[in-house]
GUMARDO-417477 format. One record per atom (N, C-alpha, C, O): x, y, z. Coordinates in steps of 0.02 Angstrom, whole numbers, plus 50000, padded with zeros to 5 digits. Example, Ala and Ser with C-alpha at 12.3 -4.5 7.8 and 13.67 -1.06 7.14 Angstrom:
2
506604971650390;506154977550390;506604983550390;507124983450423;506424988850354;506844994750357;506455000250394;506705005750402;
This chain:
456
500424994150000;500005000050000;500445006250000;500825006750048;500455011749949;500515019549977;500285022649950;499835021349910;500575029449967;500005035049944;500355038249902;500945037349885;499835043449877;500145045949818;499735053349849;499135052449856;499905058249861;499505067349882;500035072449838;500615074249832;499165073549809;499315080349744;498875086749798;498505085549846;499095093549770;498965098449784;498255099249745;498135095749696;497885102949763;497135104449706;496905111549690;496815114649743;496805114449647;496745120849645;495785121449634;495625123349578;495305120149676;494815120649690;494735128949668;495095133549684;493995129149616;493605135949624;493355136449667;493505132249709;492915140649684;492445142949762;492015137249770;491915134349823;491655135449694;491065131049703;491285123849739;491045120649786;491775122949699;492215116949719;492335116549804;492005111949828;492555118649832;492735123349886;492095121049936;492145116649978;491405125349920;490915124849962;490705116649964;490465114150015;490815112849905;490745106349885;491015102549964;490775100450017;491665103349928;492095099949988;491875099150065;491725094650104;491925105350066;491715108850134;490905106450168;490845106950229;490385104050132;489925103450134;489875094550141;489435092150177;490215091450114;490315084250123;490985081850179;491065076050196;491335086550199;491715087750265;491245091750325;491515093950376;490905092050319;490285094250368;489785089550368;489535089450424;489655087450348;489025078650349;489435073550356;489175068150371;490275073750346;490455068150401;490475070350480;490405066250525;490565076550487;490705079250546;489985075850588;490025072050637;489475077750563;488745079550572;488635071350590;488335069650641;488925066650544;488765060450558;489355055750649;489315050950687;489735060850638;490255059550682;489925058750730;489775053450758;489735065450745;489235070650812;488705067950838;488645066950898;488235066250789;487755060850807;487735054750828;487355053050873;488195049950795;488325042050829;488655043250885;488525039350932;489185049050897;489575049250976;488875049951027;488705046351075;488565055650999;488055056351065;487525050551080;487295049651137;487375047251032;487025041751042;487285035351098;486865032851135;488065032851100;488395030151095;488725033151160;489155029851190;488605037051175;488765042851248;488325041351290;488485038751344;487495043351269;486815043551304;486775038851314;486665039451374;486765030551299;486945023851327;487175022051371;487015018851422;487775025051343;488285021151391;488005025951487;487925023551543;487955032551460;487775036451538;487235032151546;487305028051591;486645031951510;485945029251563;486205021551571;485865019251617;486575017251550;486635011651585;487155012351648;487125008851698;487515016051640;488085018451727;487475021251768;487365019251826;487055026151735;486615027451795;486065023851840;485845025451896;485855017051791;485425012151798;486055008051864;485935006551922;486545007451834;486975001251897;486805004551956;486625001152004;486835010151960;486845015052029;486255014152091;486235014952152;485695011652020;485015011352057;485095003652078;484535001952095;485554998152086;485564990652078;485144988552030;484994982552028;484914992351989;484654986251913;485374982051878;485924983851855;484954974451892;485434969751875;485704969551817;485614974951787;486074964651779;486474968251708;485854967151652;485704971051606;485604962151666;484914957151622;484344965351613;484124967151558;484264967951658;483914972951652;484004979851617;483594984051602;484844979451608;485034986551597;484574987551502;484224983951466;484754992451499;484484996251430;485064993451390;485664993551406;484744990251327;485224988551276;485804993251270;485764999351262;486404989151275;487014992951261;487074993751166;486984989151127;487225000051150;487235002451059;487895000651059;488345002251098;487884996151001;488364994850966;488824997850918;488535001050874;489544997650912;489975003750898;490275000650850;490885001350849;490044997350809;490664994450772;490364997150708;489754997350714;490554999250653;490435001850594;489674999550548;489205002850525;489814993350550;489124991750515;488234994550582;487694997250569;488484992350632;488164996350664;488225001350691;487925001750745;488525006450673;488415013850667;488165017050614;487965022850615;488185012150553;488035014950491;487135011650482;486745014950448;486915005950513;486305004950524;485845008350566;485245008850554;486165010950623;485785017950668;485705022950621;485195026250614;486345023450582;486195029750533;485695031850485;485395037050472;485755024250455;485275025150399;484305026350410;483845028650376;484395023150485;483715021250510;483425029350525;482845031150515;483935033450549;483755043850599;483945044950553;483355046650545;484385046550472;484765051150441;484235054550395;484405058650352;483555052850405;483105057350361;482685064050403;482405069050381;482795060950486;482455065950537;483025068650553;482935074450571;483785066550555;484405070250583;484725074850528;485045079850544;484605072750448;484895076150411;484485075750351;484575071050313;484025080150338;483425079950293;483845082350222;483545082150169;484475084550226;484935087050153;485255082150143;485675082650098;485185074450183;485875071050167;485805067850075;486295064650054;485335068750037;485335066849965;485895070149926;486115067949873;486225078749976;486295080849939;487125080949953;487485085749939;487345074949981;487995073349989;488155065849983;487685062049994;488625063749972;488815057849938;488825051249997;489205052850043;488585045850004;488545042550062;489235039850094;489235037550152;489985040350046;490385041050066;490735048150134;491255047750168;490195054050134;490545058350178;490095055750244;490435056650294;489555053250258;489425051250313;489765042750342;489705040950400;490085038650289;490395033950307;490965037450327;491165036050384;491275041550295;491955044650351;491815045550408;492055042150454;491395050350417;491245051750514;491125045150552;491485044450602;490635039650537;490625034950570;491295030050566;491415026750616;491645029450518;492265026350518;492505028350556;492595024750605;492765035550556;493385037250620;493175036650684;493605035250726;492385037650709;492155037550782;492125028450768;492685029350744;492075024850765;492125015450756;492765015150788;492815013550847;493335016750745;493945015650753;494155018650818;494545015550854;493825026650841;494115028650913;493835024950964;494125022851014;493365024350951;492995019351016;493205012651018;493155009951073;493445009250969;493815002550961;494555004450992;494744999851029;494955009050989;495615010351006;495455013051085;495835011351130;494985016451097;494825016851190;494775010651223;495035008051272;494315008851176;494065000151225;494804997251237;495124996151289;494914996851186;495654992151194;496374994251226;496874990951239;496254999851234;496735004051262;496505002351358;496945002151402;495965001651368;495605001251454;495984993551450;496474992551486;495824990451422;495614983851409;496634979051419;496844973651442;496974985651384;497654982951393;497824977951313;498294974051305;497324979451267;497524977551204;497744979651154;497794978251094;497914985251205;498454991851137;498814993151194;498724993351254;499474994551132;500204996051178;500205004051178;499825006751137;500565007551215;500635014951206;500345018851260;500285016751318;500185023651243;499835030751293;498885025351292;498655020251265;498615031451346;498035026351362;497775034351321;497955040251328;497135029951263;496855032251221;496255035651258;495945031651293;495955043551258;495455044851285;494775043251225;494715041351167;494295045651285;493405043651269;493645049451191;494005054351191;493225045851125;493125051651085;492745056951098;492305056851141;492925062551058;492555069251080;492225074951013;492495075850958;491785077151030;491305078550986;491765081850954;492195083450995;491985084750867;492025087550822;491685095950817;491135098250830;492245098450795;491915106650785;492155108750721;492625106550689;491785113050709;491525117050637;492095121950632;492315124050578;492345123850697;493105128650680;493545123350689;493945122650642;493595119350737;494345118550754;494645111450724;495235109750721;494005107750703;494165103050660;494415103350582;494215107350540;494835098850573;495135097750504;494575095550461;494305090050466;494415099950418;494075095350350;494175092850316;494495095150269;493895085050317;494225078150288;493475076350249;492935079150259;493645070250198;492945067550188;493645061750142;494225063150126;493225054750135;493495048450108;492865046950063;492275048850065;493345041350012;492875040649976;493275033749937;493815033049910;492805029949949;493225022149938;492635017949878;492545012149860;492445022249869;491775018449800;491625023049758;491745028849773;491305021249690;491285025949651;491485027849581;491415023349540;491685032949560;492135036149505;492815038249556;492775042849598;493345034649547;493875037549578;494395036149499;494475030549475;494645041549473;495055040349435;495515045749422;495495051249449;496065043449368;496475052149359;496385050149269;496325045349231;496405059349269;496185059849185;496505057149147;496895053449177;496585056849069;496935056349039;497685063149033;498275062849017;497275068149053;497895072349045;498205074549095;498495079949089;498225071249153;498665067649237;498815075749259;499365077749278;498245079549254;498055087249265;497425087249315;497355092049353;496965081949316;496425080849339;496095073749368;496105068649335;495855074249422;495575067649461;494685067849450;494445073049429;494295062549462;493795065249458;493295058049518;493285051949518;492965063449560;492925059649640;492035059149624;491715062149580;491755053949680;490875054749668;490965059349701;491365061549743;490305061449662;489885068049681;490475076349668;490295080849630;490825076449689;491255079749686;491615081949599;491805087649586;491625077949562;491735077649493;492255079349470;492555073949472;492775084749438;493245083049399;493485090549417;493325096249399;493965087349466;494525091349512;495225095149481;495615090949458;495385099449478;495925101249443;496525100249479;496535101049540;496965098649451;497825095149513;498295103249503;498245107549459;498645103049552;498985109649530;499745106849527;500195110849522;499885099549529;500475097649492;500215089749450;499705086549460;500725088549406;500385081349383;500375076449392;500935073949387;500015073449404;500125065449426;500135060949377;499685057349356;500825061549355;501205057349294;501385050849323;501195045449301;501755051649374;501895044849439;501355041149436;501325036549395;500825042449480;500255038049489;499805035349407;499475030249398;499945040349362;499445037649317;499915033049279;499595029049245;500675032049272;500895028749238;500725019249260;500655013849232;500735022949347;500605014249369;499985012349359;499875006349354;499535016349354;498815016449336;498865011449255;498735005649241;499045015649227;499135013549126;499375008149133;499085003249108;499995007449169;500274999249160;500034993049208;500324987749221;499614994649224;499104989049289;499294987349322;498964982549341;500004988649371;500394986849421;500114991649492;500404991149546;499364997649479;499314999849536;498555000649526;498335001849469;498155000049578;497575001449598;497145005349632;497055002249685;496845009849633;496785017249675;496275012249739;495835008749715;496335012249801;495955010449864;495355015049879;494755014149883;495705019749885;495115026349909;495535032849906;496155032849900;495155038049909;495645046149893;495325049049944;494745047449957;495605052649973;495775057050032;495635063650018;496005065449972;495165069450042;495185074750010;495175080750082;494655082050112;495845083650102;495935085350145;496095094050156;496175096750102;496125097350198;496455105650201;496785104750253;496575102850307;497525106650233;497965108250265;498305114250260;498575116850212;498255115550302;498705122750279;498425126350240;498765128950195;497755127650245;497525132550186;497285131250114;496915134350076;497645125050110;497745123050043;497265115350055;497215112650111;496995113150005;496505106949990;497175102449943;497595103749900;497005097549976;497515090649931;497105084649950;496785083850002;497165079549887;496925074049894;497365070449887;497875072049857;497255063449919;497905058549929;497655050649924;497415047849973;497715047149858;497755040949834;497915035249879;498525035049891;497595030849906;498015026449929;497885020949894;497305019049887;498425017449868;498485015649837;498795006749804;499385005649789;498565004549802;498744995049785;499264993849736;499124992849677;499944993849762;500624993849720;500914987949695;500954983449737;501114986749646;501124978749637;502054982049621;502104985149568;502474981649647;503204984849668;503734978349645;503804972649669;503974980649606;504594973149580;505204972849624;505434978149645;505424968349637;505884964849675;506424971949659;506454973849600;506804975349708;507384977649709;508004976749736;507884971449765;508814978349753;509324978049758;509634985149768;509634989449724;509934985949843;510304991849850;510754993349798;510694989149754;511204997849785;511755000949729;512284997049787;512764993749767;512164997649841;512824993349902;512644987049921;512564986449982;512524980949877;511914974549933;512424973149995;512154971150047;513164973849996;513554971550062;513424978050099;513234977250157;513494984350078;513574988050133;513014989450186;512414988850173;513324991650258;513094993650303;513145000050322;513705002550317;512615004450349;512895014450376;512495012250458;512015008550468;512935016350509;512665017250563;512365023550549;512675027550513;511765024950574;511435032450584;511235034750644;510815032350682;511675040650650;511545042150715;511215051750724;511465056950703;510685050750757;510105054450736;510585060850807;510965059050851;510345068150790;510605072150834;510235079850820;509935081450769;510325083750873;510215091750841;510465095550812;510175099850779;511365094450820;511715097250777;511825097450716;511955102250680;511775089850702;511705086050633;511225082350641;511255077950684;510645083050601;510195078750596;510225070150584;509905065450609;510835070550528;511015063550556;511835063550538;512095068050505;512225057650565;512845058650563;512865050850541;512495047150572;513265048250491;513245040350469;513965039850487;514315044550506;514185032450476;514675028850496;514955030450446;515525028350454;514935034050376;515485033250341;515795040050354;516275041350317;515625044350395;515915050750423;515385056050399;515405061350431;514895055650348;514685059550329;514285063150376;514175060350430;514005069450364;513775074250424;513045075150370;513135075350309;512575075450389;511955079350359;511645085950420;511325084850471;511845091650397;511495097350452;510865096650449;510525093650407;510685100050505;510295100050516;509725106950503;509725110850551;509335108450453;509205113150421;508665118450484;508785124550487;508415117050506;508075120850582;507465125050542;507225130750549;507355120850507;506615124950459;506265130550507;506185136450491;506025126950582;505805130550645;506045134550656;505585138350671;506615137950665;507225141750699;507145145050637;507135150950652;507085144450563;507145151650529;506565154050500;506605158550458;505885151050519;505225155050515;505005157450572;504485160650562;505225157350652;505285157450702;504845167850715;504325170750732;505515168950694;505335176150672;504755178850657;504425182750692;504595175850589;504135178150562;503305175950585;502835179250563;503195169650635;502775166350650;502625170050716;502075172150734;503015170250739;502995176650827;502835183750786;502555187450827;502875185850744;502505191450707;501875190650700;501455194650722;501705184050661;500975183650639;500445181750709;499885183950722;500845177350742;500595177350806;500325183850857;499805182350885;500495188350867;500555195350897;500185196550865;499675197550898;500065197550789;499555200750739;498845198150768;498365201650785;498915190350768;498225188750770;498015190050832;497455192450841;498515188550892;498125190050970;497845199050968;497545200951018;497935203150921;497665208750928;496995208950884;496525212950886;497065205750862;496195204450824;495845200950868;496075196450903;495105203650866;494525199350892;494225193850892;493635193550874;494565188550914;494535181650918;493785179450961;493405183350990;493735173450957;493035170450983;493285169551033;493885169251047;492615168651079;492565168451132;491965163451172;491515166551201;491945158451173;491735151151197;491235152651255;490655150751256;491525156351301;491065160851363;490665165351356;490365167051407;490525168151305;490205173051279;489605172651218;489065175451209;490035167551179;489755165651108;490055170051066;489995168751006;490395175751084;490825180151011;491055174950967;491315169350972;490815179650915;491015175050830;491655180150829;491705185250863;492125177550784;492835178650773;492855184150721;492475183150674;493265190450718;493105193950663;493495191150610;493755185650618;493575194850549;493785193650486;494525194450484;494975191350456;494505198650514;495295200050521;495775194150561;496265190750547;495375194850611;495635187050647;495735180150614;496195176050617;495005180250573;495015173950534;495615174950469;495805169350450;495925180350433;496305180450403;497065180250432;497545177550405;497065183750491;497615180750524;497795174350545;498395173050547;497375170150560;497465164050583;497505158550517;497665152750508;497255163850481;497585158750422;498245158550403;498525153350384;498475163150406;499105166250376;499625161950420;500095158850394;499485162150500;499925158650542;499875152250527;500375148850540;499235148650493;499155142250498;499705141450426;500175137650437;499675144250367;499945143550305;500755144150350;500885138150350;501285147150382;501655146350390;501965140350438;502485137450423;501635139150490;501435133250533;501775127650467;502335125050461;501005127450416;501075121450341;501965122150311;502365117550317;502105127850286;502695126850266;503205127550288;503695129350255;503195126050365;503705123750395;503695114350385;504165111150363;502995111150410;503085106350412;503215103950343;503655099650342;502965105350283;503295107150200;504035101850202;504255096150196;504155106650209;505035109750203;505345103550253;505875100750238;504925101750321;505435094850359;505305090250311;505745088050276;504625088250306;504535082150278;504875081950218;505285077350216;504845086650150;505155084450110;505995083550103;506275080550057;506425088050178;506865084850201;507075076450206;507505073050178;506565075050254;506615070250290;506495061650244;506585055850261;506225065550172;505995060950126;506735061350081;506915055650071;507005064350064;507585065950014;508295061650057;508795058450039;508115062850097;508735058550156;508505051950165;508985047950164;508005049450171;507815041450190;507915037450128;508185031950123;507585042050071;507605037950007;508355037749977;508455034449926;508715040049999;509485040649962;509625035150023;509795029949994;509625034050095;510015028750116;510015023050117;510465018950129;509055021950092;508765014350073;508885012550014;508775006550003;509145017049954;509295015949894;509845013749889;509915009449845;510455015549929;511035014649927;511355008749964;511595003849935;511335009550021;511385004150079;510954999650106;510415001150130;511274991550102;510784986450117;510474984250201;509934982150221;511064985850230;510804987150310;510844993250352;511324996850365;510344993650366;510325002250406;510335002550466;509725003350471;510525002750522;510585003650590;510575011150633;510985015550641;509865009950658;509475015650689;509475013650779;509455008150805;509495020250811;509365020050868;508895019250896;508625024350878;508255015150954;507705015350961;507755020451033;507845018651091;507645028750997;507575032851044;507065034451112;506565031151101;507025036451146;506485038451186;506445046151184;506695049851225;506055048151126;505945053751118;505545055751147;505635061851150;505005054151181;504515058651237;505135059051307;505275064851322;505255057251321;505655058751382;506235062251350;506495064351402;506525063851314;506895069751277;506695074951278;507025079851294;505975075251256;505565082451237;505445083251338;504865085051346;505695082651386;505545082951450;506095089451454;506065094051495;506545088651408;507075095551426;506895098151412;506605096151362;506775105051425;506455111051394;507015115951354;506905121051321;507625112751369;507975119151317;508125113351260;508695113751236;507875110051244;508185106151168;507175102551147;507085098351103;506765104551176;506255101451169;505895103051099;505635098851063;505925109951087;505875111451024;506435110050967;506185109250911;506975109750969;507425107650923;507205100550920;506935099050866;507255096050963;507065089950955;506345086750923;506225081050903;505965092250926;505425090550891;505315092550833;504835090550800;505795097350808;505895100750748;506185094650721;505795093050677;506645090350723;507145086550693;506495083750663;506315086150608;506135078950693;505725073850674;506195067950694;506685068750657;506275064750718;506715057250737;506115053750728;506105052450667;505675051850750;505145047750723;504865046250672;504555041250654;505025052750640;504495054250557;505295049550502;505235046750448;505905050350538;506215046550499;506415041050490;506635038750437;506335037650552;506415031550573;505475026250530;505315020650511;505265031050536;504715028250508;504755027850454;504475023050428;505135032650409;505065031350327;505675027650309;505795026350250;506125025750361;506725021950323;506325012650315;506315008250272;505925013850412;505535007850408;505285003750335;505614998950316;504855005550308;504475004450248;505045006550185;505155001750148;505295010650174;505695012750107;506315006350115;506445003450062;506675004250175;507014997650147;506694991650140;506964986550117;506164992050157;505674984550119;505764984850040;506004980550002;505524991150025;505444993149978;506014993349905;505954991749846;506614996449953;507264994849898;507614987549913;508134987349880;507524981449950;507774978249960;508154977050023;508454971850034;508144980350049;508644980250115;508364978550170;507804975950166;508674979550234;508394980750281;508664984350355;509224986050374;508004984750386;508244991050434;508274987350520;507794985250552;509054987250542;509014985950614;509094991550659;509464996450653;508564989750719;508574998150775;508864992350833;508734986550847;509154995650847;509664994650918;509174995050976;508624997650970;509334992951019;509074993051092;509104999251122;509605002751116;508665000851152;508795008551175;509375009751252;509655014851272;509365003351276;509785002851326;510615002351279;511085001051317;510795003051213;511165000351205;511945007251189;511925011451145;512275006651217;512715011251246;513025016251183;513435020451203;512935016251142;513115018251072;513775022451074;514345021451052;513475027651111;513925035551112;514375033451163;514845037451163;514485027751220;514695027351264;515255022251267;515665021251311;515165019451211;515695013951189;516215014551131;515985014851074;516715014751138;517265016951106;517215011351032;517225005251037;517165015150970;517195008450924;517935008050908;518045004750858;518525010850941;519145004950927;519264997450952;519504992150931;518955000251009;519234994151062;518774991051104;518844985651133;518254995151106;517454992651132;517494995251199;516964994951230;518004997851230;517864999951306;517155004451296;516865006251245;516995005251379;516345009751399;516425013051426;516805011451472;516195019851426;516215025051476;515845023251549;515405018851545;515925025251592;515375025651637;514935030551651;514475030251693;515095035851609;514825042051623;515065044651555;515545042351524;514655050251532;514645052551455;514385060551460;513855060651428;514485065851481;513965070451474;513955073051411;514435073351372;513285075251401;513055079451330;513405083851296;513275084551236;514015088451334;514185094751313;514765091751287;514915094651234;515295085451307;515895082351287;515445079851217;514995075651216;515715083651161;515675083051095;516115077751073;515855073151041;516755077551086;517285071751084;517265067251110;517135068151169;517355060651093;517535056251137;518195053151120;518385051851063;518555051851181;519315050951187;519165046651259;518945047451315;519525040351206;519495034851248;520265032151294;520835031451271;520085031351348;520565032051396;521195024951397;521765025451422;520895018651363;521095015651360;521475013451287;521985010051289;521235015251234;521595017751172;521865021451120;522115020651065;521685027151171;521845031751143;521415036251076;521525041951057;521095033051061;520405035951009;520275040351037;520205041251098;520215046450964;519755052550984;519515055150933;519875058050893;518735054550923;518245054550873;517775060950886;517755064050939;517445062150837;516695065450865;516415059850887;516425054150863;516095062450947;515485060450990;514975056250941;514765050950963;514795058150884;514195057650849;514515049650776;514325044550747;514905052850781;515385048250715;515645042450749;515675037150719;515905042950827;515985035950859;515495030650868;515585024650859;514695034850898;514215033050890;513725027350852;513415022150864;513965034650769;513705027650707;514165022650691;513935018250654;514815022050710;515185015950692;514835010950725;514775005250702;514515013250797;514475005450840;513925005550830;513645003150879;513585007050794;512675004850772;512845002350695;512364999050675;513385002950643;513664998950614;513854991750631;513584986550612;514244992550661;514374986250692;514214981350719;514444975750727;513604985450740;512964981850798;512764975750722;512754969650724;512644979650672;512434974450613;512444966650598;512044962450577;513274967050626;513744960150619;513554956050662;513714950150659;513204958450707;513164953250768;512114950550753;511764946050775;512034954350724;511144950950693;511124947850663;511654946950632;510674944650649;510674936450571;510264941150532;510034946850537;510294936150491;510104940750434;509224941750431;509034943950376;508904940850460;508124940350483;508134949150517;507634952650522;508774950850533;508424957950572;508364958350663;508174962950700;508644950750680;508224947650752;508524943250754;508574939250707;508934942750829;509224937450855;509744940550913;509814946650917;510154935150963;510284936450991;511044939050962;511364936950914;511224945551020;511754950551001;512444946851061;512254944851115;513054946551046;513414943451092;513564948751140;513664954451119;513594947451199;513734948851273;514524952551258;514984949351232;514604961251284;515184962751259;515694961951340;515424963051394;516284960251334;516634959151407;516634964651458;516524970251435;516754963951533;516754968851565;517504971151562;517604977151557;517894968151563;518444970951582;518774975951555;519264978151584;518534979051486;518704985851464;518374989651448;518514993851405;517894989251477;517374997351519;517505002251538;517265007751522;517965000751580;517835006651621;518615005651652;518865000051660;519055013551675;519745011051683;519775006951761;519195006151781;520375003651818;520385000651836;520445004151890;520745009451892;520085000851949;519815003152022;519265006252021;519145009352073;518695006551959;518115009951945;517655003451942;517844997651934;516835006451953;516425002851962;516234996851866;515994999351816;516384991951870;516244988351819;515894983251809;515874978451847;515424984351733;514944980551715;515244973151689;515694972151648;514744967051733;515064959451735;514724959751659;515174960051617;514254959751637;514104960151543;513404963851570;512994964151616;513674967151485;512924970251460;512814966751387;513244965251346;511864965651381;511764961751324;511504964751301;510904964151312;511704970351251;511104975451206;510874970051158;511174964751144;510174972651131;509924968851094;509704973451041;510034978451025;508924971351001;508794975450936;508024974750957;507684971150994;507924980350911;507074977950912;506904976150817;507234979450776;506494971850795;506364970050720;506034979450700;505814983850737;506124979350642;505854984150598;505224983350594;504914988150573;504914978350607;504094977250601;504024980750678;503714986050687;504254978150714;503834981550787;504334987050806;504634985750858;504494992850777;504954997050802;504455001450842;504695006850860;503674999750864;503325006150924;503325000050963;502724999350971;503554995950988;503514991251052;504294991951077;504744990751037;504444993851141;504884992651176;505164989051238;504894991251289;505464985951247;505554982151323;505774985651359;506134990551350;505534982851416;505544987251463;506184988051495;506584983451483;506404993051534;507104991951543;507344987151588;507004983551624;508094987151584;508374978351605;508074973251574;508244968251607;507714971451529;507534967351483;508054963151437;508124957151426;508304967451422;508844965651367;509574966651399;510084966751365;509564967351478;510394971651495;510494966751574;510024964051604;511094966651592;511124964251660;511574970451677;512064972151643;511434972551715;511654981151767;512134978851807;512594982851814;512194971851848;512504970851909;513414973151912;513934970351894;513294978051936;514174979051953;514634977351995;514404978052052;515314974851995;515764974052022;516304978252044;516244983752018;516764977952078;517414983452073;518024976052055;518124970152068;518344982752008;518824977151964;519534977652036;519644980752087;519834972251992;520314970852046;521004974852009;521544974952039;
């Protein structure tokens, strides 16, 4: 599966179109939550009274086909215009409320890994994104890969061409799933997803290996010495966004306590901030895409760090740089793009000492602080950048995986850790996590034995 998102240059009519079938999913959202709300309260309020479970009020069912059968049964007393929108924009709203209430349950329930997912929450007419899907139908691109043409919606103008997608289209190796018709940033784009039938590939390197080692200074630093800066897209619209910001807090914004509607001016300011907001994120991503696809093209094994970036963003003086980088957004596209060219991608253990282990000789630091840029190792004399010692030993880490991506990593010795009469590790066993489950982590000491000795 991927996607394919073109830009769209919508007239007004077009425009209100959109907007109007991104509002009857909303509308359909709004309605199954409250239904699906009002239940669930009058059966908590019924336990209260001791009515037994046999007695309670039918519990409403949340799963898609029955949200879309409540729908169809009220959608002529709840939405007497719905003829005049495509039955795909009210399957969006009930799709995404299905799926949140399926990801809560399971989240209480302990059948999803991660942050604990809250209750869904009603949708608004300002502050929501306007989306609408559409997975049946007329979904196609023109003959002159200038134009798409969606139900109900009809024959969309592209404001670049989709020569890419229609070639795989012409030669039957791709299949359109459903199209996406979204505003971001001001701007309306629709986005293909798409059924790829992708031929067998081969890196330009099938032996070689790069350590990548992700940072703020350099966004990433590889084992073959190379440096990629780090461009700070954030840091140089910074300026200009704390301008537009100031602009808009002096316009007459709404007011929730009151009911004030927002003036015009406001609403044009907040666009303006939102359009710069967009081409910042622009400008990372298509970063972050130009760098993944050159290292999966090139190199057959990739070796990534499995960071803990929420507890990073806990510092407050690197919290915005660190979220500017994107470390996630890249680790995610190397994920999928070395399936893709042939290769594959190993992430290291997050316990696993990288920056702290000397790649001449394998000693360990016991201590490393952030600001020592160098590392100069006491026992061989090595003295590297911090960042370049780093990706050698997430290189290296390579040699010790089978070729599956997964397996056990050998136990490195204690005895040149750390110099002598200092506290020393009897072994540490870093391990890897597979490229398929790179959002699951073990927990710590999982993969490590901590127990220290004093050397003799």
């Amino acid at each position: 599966m991927q996607a394919y998102r073109f830009a769209l240059d919508l007239t007004p009519t077009q425009q209100r179109a959109v907007l109007a079938h991104a509002g009857a999913a909303r509308v359909a959202h709004n309605w199954a939550l409250a239904r699906v709300k009002a239940v669930m309260d009058q059966r908590a309020a019924e336990r209260t009274y001791g009515i037994t479970d046999v007695e309670l009020t039918p519990a409403a069912g949340w799963s898609l086909p029955a949200l879309r059968k409540a729908w169809n049964a009220a959608k002529a007393d709840v939405a007497p215009w719905w003829t005049e929108c495509s039955k795909e924009a009210f399957n969006t709203g009930l799709d995404a409320l299905a799926r949140a209430l399926k990801n809560w349950s399971d989240s209480r329930t302990g059948k999803r890994v991660g942050r604990r997912v809250g209750f869904p929450r009603f949708k608004s007419r300002r502050r929501s994104t306007p989306s609408v899907r559409f997975t049946t139908g007329a979904i196609r691109v023109e003959p002159d890969r200038r134009h798409v043409v969606l139900p109900r919606l009809g024959r969309l103008k592209l404001h670049e061409s989709a020569r890419k997608l229609a070639r795989r289209l012409e030669a039957g190796t791709a299949r359109i799933v459903s199209a996406t018709v979204r505003r971001d940033g001001g701007r309306w784009f629709v986005a293909f997803c798409v059924d790829v039938d992708r031929r067998e590939r081969a890196p330009a390197q099938p032996q070689a290996t790069v350590g990548v080692d992700v940072g703020v200074i350099n966004l990433a630093v590889l084992s073959t010495g190379e440096l990629v800066p780090n461009p700070r897209h954030l840091d140089g619209a910074a300026r200009r966004m704390r301008r537009l910001a100031r602009r808009m807090s002096r316009r007459v914004g709404p007011d929730r306590r009151t009911g004030q509607r927002p003036s015009k001016r406001w609403e044009r300011a907040r666009a303006q901030l939102g359009r710069a907001h967009a081409r910042v994120a622009h400008l990372r991503r298509d970063g972050l895409h130009k760098l993944t696809t050159r290292l999966a093209r090139e190199y057959a094994t990739i070796v990534v760090e499995d960071l803990n970036v929420a507890g990073m963003l806990r510092n407050r003086r690197l919290a915005r740089r660190i979220a500017d980088a994107g470390f996630a957004e890249l680790r995610r596209q190397l994920a999928y793009k070395t399936g893709w060219s042939g290769g594959r991608l190993v992430v290291a253990d997050r316990w696993y000492p990288s920056s702290k282990t000397c790649s001449g000789c394998g000693a360990v630091k016991t201590k490393l602080t952030l600001s020592e840029r160098t590392y100069n190792c006491t026992v061989c004399g090595l003295t590297l950048d911090r960042d370049v010692n780093a990706a050698r030993n997430l290189a290296a880490l390579a040699a010790e995986v089978n070729t599956a991506g997964s397996g056990p990593v050998a136990g490195r010795g204690a005895d040149r850790k750390t110099r002598r009469g200092g506290p020393v590790a009897v072994k540490r066993q870093p391990g890897i996590a597979s490229a398929s489950k790179t959002g699951t982590v073990p927990p710590q000491g999982g993969t490590s034995n901590h127990m220290l000795t004093k050397a003799s």
